[in-house]
C-alpha positions in Angstrom: -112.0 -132.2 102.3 -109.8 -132.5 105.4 -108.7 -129.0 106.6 -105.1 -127.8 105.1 -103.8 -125.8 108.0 -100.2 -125.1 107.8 -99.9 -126.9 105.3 -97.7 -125.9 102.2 -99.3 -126.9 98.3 -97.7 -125.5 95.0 -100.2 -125.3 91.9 -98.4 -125.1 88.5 -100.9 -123.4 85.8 -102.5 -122.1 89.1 -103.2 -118.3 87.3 -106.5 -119.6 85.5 -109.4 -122.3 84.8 -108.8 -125.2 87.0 -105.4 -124.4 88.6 -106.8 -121.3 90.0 -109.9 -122.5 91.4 -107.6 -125.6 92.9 -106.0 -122.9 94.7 -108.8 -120.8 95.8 -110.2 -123.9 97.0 -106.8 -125.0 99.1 -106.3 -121.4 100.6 -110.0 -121.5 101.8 -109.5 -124.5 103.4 -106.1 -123.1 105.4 -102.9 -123.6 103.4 -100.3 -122.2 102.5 -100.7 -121.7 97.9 -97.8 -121.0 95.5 -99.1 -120.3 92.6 -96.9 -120.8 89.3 -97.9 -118.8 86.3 -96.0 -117.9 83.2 -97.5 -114.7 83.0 -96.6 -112.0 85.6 -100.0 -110.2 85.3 -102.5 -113.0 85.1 -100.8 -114.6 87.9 -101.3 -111.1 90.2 -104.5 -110.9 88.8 -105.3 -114.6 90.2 -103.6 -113.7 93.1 -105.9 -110.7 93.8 -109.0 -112.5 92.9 -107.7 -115.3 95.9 -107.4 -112.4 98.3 -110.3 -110.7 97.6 -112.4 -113.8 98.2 -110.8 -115.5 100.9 -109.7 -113.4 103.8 -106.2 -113.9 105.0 -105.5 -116.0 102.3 -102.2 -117.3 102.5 -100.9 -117.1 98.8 -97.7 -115.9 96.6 -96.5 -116.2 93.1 -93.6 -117.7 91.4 -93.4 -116.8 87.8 -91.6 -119.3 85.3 -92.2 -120.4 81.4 -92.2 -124.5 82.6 -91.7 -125.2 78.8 -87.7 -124.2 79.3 -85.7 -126.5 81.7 -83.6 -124.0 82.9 -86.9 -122.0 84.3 -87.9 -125.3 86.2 -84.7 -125.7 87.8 -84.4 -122.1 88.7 -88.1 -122.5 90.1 -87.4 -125.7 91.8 -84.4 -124.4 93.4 -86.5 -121.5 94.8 -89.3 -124.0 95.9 -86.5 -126.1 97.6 -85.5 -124.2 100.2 -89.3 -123.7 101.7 -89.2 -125.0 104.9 -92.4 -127.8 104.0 -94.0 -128.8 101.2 -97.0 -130.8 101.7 -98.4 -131.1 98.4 -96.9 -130.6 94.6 -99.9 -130.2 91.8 -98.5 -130.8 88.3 -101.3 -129.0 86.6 -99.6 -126.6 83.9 -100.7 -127.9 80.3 -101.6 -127.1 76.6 -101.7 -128.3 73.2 -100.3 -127.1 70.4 -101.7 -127.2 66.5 -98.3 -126.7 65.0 -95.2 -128.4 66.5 -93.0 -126.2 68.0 -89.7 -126.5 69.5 -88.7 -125.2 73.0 -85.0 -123.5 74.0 -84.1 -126.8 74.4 -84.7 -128.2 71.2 -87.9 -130.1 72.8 -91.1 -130.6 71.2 -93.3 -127.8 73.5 -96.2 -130.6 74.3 -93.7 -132.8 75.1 -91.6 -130.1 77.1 -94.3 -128.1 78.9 -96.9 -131.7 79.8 -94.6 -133.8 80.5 -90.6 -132.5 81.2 -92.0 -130.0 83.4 -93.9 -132.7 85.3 -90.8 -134.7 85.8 -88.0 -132.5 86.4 -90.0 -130.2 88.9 -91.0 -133.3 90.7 -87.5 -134.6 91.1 -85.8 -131.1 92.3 -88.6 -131.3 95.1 -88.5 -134.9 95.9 -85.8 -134.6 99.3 -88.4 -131.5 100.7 -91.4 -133.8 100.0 -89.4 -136.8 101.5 -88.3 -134.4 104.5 -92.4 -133.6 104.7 -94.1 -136.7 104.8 -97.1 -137.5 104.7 -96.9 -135.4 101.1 -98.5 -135.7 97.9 -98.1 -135.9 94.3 -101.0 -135.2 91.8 -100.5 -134.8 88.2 -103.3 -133.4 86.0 -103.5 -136.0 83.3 -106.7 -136.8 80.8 -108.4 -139.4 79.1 -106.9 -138.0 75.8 -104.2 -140.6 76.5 -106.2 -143.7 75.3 -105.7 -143.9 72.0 -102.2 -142.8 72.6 -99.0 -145.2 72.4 -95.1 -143.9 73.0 -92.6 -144.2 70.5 -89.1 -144.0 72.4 -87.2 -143.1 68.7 -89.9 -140.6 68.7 -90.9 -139.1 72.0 -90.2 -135.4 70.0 -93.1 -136.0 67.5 -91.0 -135.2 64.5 -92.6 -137.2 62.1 -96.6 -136.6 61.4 -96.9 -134.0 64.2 -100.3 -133.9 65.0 -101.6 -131.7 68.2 -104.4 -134.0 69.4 -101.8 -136.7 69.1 -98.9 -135.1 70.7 -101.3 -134.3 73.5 -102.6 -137.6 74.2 -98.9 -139.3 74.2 -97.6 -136.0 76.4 -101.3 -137.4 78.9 -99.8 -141.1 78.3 -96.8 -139.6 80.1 -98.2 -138.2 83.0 -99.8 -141.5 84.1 -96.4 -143.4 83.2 -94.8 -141.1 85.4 -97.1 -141.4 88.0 -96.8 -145.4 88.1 -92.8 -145.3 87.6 -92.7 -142.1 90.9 -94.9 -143.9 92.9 -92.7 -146.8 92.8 -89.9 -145.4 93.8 -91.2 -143.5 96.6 -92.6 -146.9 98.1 -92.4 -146.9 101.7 -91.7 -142.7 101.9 -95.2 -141.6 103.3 -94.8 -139.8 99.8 -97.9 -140.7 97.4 -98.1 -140.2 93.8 -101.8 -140.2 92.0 -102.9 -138.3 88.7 -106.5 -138.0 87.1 -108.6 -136.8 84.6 -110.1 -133.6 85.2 -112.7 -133.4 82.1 -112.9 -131.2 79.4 -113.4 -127.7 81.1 -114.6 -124.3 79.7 -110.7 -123.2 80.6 -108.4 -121.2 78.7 -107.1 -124.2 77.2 -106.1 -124.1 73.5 -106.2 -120.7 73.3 -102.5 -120.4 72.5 -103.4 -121.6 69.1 -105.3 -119.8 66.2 -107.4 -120.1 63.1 -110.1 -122.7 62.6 -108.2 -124.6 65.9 -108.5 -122.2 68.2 -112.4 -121.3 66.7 -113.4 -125.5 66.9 -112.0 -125.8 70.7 -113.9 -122.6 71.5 -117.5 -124.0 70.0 -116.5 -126.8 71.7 -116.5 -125.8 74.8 -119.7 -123.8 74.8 -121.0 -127.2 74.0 -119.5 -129.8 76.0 -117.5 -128.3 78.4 -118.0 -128.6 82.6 -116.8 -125.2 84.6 -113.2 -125.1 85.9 -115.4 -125.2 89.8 -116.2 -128.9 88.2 -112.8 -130.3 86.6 -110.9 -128.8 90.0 -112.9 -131.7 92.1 -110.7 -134.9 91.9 -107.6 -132.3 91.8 -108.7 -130.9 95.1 -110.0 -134.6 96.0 -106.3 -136.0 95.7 -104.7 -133.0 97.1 -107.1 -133.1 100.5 -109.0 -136.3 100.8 -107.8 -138.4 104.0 -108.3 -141.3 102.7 -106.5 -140.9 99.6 -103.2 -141.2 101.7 -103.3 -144.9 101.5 -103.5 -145.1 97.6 -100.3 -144.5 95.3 -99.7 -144.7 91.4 -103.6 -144.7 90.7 -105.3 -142.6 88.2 -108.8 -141.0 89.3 -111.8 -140.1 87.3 -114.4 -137.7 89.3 -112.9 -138.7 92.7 -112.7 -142.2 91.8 -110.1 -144.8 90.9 -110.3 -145.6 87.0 -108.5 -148.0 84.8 -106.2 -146.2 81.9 -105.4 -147.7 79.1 -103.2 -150.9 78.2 -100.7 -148.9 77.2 -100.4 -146.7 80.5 -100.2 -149.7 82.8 -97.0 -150.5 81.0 -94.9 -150.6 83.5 -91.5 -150.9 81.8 -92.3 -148.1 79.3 -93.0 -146.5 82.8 -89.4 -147.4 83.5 -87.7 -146.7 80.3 -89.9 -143.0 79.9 -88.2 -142.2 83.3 -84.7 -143.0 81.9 -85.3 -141.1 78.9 -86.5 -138.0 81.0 -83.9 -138.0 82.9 -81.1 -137.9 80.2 -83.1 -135.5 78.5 -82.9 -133.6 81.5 -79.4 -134.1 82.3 -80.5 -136.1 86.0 -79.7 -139.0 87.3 -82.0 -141.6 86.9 
């Protein structure tokens, strides 16, 4: 990792499992953390677990429920006026057993794992343009290859199932990724996701029953720590060689190959287009 002095990084999901070790991590090395939880008193409690092991730690908190639009604008409007950003970590996730609907009228997978991605992004683009060299990493996950989008269905009305929903929502992330990266060509602005494995996090807890019980087991089983999965986030977020690469999505610090379906680049085109009149942007 290259040192991260004065430099400015905003984690989304940064209050636990692999979003909070990402910061811990970046503070160590120097910068400047904004860590975005929904909760108020995880995110102080991540906050005073930063401070307490990194001395002078430079970190703060914005609090926002990235599943409602008008909480990402607010947030990005805030985040705007810093005076730098150097580096923008779409992290925030989940997945959802039952489909559920947002204050929007959005599917929440949908909303929160992608939306929240993309409209964030775009309300920082002119400060990370104004900041360059800056980067873009999106958590993403190899849940997206069995998935395929359906643009008369990108709310999963029909046959909601989570695992699916999840896996198109990942599918997004690396569509976006290709689709931002070309259209920050030539900025000094780079745009890479990756996988980050499946980590002993708190994720899936949101849910209950026998769901919430099978991702449990399954993560005393298969699971790698959130000190593990945090590696290619912190890799792309720090590495000085990863400012040459843009659009690519990693796997353990190195560049994989998704699937078919997210090297698409006109669904890359068209997803953006439908985010942003979903969003109410221009596209």
């Amino acid at each position: 990792m290259a040192g991260m002095d004065g430099k400015v990084c905003i984690i989304t999901g940064g209050s636990s499992g692999i979003g909070l070790v990402t910061a811990e991590t970046l503070a160590t090395k120097g910068a400047r953390v904004i860590v975005v939880g929904r909760d108020r008193a995880r995110t102080n409690t991540a906050l005073a677990r930063i401070r307490r092991r990194v001395a002078g730690a430079a970190v703060e908190s914005e609090i926002a429920d990235l599943s409602r639009l008008d909480e990402v604008r607010s947030l990005g409007t805030r985040l705007a006026a810093l005076p730098r950003i150097d580096v923008l970590i779409n992290n925030a996730g989940a997945m959802f057993q039952r489909r559920q609907t947002t204050f929007d009228r959005l599917e929440r997978t949908f909303a929160l794992n992608h939306m929240a991605y993309f409209v964030l992004t775009e309300l920082l683009r002119d400060r990370l343009l104004k900041s360059a060299p800056a980067r873009v990493v999106s958590v993403a996950s190899e849940a997206h290859r069995r998935a395929t989008l359906d643009f008369n269905d990108l709310q999963n009305e029909h046959h909601y199932r989570g695992f699916v929903a999840y896996g198109r929502s990942k599918l997004c992330n690396i569509l976006f990724t290709r689709e931002l990266a070309r259209r920050l060509q030539g900025t000094g602005v780079t745009a890479n996701c990756l996988h980050p494995g499946f980590v002993a996090s708190r994720f899936g807890e949101d849910n209950g029953g026998l769901f919430r019980i099978g991702i449990t087991i399954a993560k005393r089983v298969m699971a790698i720590s959130p000190e593990q999965g945090a590696a290619t986030t912190i890799y792309l977020a720090t590495a000085p060689e990863v400012e040459a690469h843009s659009g690519l999505y990693f796997d353990q610090s190195k560049p994989a190959t998704p699937s078919a379906a997210a090297q698409d680049d006109a669904a890359a085109h068209e997803l953006w287009l439908h985010s942003a009149r979903m969003a109410g942007m221009a596209a």
